[in-house]
GUNUZA-140342 format. One record per residue (C-alpha): chain; x, y, z. Coordinates in nm, 3 decimals. Each point is the difference from the previous one (the first is absolute). Layout:
BEGIN
@cadena = A&u = X&v = Y&w = Z
...
***
This chain:
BEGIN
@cadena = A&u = 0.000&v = 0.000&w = 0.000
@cadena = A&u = 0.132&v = 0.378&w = -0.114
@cadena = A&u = -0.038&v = 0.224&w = 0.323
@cadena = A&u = -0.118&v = 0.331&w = -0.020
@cadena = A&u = 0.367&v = 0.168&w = 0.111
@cadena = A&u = 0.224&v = -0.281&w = -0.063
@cadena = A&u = 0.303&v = 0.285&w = -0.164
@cadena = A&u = 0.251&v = -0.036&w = 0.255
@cadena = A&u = 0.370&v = 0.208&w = 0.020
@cadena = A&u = 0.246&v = -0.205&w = -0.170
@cadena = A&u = 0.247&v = 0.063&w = 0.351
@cadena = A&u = -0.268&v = -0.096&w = 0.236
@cadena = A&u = -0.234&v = -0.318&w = -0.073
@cadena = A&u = -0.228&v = 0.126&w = 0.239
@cadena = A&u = -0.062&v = 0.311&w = -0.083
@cadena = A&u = -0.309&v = 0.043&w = -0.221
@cadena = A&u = -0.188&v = 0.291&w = -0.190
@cadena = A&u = -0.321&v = 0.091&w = -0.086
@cadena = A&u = -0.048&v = -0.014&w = -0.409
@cadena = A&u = 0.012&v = 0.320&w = -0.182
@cadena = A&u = -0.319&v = 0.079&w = -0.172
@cadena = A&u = 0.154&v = 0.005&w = -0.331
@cadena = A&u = 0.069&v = -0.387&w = 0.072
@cadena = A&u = -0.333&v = -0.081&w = 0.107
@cadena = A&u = -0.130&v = 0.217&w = -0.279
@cadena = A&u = 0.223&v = -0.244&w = -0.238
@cadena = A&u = -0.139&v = -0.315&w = 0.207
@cadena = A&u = -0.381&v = 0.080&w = -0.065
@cadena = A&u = 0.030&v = 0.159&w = -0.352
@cadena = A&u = -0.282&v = -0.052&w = -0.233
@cadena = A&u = 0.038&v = -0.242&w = -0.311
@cadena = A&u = 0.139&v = 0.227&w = -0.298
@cadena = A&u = -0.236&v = 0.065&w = -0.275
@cadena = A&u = -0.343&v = 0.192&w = -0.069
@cadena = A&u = -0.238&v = -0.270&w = 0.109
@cadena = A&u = -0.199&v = 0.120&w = 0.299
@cadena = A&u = 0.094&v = -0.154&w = 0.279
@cadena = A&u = -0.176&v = 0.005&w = 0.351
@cadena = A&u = 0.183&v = -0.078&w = 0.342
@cadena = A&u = -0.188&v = -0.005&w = 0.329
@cadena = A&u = 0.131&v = 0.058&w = 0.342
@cadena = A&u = -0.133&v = -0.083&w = 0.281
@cadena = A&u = 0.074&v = -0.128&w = 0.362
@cadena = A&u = -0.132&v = -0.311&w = 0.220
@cadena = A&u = 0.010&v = -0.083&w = 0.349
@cadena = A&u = 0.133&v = -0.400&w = 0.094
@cadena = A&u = -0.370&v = -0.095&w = 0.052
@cadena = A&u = -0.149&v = 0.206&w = -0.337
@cadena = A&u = -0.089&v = 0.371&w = 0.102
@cadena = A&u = 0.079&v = 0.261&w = -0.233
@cadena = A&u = -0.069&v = 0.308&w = 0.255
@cadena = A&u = -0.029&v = -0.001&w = 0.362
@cadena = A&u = -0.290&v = 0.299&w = 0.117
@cadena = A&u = -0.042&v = 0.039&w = -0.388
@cadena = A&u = 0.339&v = 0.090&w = -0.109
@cadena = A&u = 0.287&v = -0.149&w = -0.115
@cadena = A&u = 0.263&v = 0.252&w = 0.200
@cadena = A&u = -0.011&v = -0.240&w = 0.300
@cadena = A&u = 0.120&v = -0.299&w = -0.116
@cadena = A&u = 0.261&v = 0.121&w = -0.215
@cadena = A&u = 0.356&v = 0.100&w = 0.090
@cadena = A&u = 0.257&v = 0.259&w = -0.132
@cadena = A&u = 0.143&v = -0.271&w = -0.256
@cadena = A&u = -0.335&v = -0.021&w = -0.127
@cadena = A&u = -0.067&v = 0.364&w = -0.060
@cadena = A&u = 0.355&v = 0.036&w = -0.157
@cadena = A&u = -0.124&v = -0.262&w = -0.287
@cadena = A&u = -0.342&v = 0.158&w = 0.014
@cadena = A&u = 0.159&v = 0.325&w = -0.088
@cadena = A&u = 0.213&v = -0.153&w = -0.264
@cadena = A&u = -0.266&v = -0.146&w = -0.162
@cadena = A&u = -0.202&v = 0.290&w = 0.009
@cadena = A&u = 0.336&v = 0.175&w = -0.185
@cadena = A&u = 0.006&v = -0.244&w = -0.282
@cadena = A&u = -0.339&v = -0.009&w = -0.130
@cadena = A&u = -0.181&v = 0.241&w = -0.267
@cadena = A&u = -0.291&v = -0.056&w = 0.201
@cadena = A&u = -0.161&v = -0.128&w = 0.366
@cadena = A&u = -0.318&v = -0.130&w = -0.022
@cadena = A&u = -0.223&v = 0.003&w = 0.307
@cadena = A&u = -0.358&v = -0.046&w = 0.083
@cadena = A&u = -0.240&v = 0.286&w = 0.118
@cadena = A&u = -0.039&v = -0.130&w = 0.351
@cadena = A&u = 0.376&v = -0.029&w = 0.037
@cadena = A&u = 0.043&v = 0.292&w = -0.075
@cadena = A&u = -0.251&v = 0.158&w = 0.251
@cadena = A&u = 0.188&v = -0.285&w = 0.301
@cadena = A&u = 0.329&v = 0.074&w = -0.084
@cadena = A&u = -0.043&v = 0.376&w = -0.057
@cadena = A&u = 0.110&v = -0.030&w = -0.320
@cadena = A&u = 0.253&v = 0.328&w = -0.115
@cadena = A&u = 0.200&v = 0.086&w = -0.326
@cadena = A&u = 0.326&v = -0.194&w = -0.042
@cadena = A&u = 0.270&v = 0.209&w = 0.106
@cadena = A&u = 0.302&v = 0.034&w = -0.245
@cadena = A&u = 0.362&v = -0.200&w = 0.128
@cadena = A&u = 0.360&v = 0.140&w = -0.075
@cadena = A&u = 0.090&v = -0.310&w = -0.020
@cadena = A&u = -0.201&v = -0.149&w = -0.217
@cadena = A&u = -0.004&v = 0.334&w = -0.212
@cadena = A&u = 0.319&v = -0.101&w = -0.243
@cadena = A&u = -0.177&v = -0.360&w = -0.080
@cadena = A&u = -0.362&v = 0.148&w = -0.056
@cadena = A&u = 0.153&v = 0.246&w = -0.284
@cadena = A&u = 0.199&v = -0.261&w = -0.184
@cadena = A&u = -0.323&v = -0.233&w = 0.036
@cadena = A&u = -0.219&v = 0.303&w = -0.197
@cadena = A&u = -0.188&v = 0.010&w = 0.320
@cadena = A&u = -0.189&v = 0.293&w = 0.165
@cadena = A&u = 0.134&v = 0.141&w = 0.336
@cadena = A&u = -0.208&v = -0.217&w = 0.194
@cadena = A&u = -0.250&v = -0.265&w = -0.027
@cadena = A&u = -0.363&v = 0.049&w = -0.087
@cadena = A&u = -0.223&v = -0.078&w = 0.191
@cadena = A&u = -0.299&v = -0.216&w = -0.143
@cadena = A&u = -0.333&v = -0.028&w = 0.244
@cadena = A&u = -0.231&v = -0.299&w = -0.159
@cadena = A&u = -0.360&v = 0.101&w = 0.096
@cadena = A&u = -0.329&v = -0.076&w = -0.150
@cadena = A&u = -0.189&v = 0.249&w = 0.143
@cadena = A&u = 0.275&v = 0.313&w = 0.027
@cadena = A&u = -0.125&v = 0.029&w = 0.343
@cadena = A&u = 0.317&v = 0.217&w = 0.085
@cadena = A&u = 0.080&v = 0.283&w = 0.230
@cadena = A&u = 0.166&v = 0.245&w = -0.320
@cadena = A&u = 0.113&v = 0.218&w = 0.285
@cadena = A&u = 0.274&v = -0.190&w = 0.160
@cadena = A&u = 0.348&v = 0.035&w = -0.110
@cadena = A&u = 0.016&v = -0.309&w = -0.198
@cadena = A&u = -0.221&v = 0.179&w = -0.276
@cadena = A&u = 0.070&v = 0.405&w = 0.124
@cadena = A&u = 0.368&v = -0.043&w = 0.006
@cadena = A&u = 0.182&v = -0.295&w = -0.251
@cadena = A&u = 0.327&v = 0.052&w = -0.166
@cadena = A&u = -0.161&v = -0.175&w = -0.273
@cadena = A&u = -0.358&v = -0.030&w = -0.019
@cadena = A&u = -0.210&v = -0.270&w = 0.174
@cadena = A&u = -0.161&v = -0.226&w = -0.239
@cadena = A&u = -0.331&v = -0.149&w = 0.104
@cadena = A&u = -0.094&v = -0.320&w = -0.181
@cadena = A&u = -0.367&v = -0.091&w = -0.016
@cadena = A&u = -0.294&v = -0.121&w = -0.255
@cadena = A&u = -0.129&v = 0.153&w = -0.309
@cadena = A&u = -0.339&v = 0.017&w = 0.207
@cadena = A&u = 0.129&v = 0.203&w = 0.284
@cadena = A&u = -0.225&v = 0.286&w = 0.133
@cadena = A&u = 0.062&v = 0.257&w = -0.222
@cadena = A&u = 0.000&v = 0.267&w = 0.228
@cadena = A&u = 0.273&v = -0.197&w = 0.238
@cadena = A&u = 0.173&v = -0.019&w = -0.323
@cadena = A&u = 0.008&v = 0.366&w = -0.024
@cadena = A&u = 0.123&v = 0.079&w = 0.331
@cadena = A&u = 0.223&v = -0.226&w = -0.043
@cadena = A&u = 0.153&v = 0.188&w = -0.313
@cadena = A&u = -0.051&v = 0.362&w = 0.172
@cadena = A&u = 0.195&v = -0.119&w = 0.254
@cadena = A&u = 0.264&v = -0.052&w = -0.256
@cadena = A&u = 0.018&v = -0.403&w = 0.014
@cadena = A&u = 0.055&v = -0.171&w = -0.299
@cadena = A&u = -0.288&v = -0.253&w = -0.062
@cadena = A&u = 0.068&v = -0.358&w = -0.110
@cadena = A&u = -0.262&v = -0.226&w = -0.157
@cadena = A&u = 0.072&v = -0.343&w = 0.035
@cadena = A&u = -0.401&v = -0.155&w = -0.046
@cadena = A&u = -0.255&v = -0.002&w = -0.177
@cadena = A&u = -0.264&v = -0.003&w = 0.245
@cadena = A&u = -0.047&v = 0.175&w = 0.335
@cadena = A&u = 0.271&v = -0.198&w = 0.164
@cadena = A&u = 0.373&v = -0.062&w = -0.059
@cadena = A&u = 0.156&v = -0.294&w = -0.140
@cadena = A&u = 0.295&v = -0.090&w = 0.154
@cadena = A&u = 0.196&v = -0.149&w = -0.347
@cadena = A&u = -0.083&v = 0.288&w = -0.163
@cadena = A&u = 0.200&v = 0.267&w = 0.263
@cadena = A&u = 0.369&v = -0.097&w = -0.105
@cadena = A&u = -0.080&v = 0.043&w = -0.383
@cadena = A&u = -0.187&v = 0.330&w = 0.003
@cadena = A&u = 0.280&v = 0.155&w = 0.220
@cadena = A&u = 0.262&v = -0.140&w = -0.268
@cadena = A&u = -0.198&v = 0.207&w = -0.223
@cadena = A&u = 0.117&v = 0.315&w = 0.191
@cadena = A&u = 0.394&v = -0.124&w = -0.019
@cadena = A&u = -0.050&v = -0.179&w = 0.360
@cadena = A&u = 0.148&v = -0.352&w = -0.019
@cadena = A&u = 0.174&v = -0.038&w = 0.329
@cadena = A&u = -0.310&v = -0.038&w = 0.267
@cadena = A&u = -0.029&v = -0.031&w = 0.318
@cadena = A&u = -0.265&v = -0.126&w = 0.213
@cadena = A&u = -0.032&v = 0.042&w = 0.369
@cadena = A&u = -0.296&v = -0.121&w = 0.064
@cadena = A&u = -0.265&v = 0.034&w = 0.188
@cadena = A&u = -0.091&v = -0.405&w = 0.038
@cadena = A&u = -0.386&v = 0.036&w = -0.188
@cadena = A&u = 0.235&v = 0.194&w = -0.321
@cadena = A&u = 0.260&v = -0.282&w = 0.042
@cadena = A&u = -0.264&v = -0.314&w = 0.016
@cadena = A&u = -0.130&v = 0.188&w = -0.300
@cadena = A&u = 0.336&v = -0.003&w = -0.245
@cadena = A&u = 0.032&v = -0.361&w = 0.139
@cadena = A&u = -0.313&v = -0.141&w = -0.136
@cadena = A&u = 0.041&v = 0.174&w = -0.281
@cadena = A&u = 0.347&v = -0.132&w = -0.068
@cadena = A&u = 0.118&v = 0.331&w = -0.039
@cadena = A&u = 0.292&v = -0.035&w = 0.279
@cadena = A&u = 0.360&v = -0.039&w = -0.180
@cadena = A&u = 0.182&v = 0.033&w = 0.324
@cadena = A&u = -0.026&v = -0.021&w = 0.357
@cadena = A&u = 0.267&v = 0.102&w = 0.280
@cadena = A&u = -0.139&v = -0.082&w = 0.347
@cadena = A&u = 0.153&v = 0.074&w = 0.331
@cadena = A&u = -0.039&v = -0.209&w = 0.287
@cadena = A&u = -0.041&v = 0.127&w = 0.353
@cadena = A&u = 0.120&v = -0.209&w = 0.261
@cadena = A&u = -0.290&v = 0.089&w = 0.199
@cadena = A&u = -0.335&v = -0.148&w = 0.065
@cadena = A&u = -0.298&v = 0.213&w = 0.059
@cadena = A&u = -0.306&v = -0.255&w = -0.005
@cadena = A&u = -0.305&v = 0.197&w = -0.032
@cadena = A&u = -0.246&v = 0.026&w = -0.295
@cadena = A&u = 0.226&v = 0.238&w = -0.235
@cadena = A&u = 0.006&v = -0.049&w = -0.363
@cadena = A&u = 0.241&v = -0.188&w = -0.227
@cadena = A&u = 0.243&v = 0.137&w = -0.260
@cadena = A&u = -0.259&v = -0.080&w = -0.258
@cadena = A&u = -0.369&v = -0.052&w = 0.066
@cadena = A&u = -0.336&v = -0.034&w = -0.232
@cadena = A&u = -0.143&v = -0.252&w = -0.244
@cadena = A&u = 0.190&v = -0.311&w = 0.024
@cadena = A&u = 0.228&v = -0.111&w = -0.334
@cadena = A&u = -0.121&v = -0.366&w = -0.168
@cadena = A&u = 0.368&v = -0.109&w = 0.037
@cadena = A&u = 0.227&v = 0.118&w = 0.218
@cadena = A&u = 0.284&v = 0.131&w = -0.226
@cadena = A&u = 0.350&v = -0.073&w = 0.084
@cadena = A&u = 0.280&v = 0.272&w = -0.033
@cadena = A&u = 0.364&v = -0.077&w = 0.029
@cadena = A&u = 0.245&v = 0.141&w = 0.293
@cadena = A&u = 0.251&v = 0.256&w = -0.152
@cadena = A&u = 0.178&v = 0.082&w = 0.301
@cadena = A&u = -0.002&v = -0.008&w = 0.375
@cadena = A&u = 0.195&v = 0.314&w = 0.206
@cadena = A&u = 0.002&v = -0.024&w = 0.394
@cadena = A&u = 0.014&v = 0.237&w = 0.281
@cadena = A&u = -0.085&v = -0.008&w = 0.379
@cadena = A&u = -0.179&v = -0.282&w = -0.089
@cadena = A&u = -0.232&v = 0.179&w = -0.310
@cadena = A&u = 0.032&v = -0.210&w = -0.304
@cadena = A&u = -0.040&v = 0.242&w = -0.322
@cadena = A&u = -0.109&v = -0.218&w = -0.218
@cadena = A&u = -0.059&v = 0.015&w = -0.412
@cadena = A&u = -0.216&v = -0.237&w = -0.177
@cadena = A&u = -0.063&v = 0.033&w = -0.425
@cadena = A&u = -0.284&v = -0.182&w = -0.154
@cadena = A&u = 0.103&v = -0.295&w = -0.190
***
C-alpha cells in the first residue's frame, strides 16, 4: 500500500513529508483527451455514513480537505446538488497560487465553476455562490423548468444548463451538455440523492472515496442513495493513499 506522506529525506529514513500539491495534483490528474469525464468525491465513515449532523466536515480530516481542495483545482467544473448546496453553504471556488501555473497551461478558467443540478431552481440567487463567482455559476436543470425560476436564475447572472427534456434532469445527460460549454474535467461532490442518481444512470466514470476511521451509527445517509441499479456495477481500484488511518481511495469504472 502507497501512504499518503511516504517522501522521506534521503539522510534520515525516518523523516517524512507531507506531498506537495503539485504531486498530488500529478497523482489524481484526469485522463488526457476531450471526452467528458466525471469524478466524484466523497467521504464514508467505517460503518457507511457520509455526514455526521448533516455534514461531511466532521468526519473528515485535514488530509482529506487537502485532496478535496486539489480536486476542486483540477476540474473545469464541480457539480453539486441543490440541497448540498443549501447544507454545506455552498460559496464560489476561491482561486489557488498554486494551482494558478497548471490551470493556464490546461486552458482553464481561474477557478472552477460551479454547477448546481436542480429541477425546480428552487435557489436562494442572493447568496454569494450566485452574487459573487469568479466565473459564473451554472445551474443545470430541465427544458420544463418554471420559467420564471429560469429567469431569476439568468438575472442573477447564472448561466443556465439544460440537460432534459422534461421537467426533471437526467443524470447521463449533465456531463455531455457541460462538454458543450468546453467543460470536460467534472467534478462531483455529491450530495448522496445527485450521486445515487449518476449511479443508476451509469453516468459515474470515477469515484475517489475516503474512509474515516470512525463509526457514527445513527440513521445518516450513504455516499449514494435513490433507486436501486438492476446490477450492481463493478469499478476497478486505481489507487489506495493512507494517512492517520484515512484511506483515499480511487476507483475507475471498468
Amino acid at each position: 500500500m502507497r501512504r499518503l506522506f511516504p517522501v522521506t529525506d534521503q539522510t534520515d529514513e525516518t523523516a517524512v513529508r507531507e506531498w506537495e500539491l503539485g504531486e498530488l495534483a500529478d497523482a489524481y490528474a484526469y485522463p488526457p483527451g476531450d471526452t467528458p469525464w466525471l469524478r466524484a468525491n466523497m467521504v464514508s465513515t467505517l460503518d457507511g455514513a457520509a455526514q455526521h449532523d448533516g455534514r461531511s466536515q466532521p468526519i473528515s480530516n485535514a488530509a482529506d480537505m487537502r485532496i478535496f481542495g486539489t480536486l476542486r483545482a483540477l476540474a473545469d467544473a464541480v457539480v453539486v446538488g441543490a440541497e448540498t448546496v443549501r447544507q454545506e453553504g455552498y460559496r464560489p471556488a476561491r482561486e489557488r497560487a498554486d494551482f494558478a501555473g497548471r490551470r493556464a497551461a490546461a486552458g482553464q478558467t481561474a477557478v472552477p465553476a460551479i454547477a448546481v443540478v436542480s429541477a425546480s431552481l428552487n435557489l436562494d440567487f442572493t447568496l454569494p455562490l450566485f452574487t459573487e463567482p469568479l466565473v459564473p455559476t451554472l445551474v443545470v436543470t430541465g427544458a420544463e423548468a418554471p420559467s420564471e425560476r429560469i429567469a431569476a436564475a439568468e438575472k442573477a447572472g447564472a448561466v443556465v444548463v439544460i440537460a432534459g427534456d422534461g421537467a426533471v434532469v437526467e443524470p447521463e445527460r449533465i456531463a455531455p451538455a457541460l462538454a458543450e460549454r468546453g467543460l470536460t474535467r467534472l467534478l462531483t461532490e455529491g450530495g448522496p440523492r445527485l450521486l445515487g442518481q449518476f449511479v443508476a444512470a451509469g453516468a459515474l466514470d470515477e469515484l475517489c472515496l475516503t474512509v474515516s476511521p470512525r463509526l457514527t451509527s445513527g440513521d445518516a445517509q450513504r455516499i449514494a442513495w435513490g433507486s436501486s441499479v438492476a446490477v450492481p456495477e463493478r469499478f476497478a481500484l486505481a489507487s489506495v493513499l493512507e494517512e492517520a488511518g484515512f484511506l483515499f481511495t480511487r476507483y475507475r469504472q471498468t
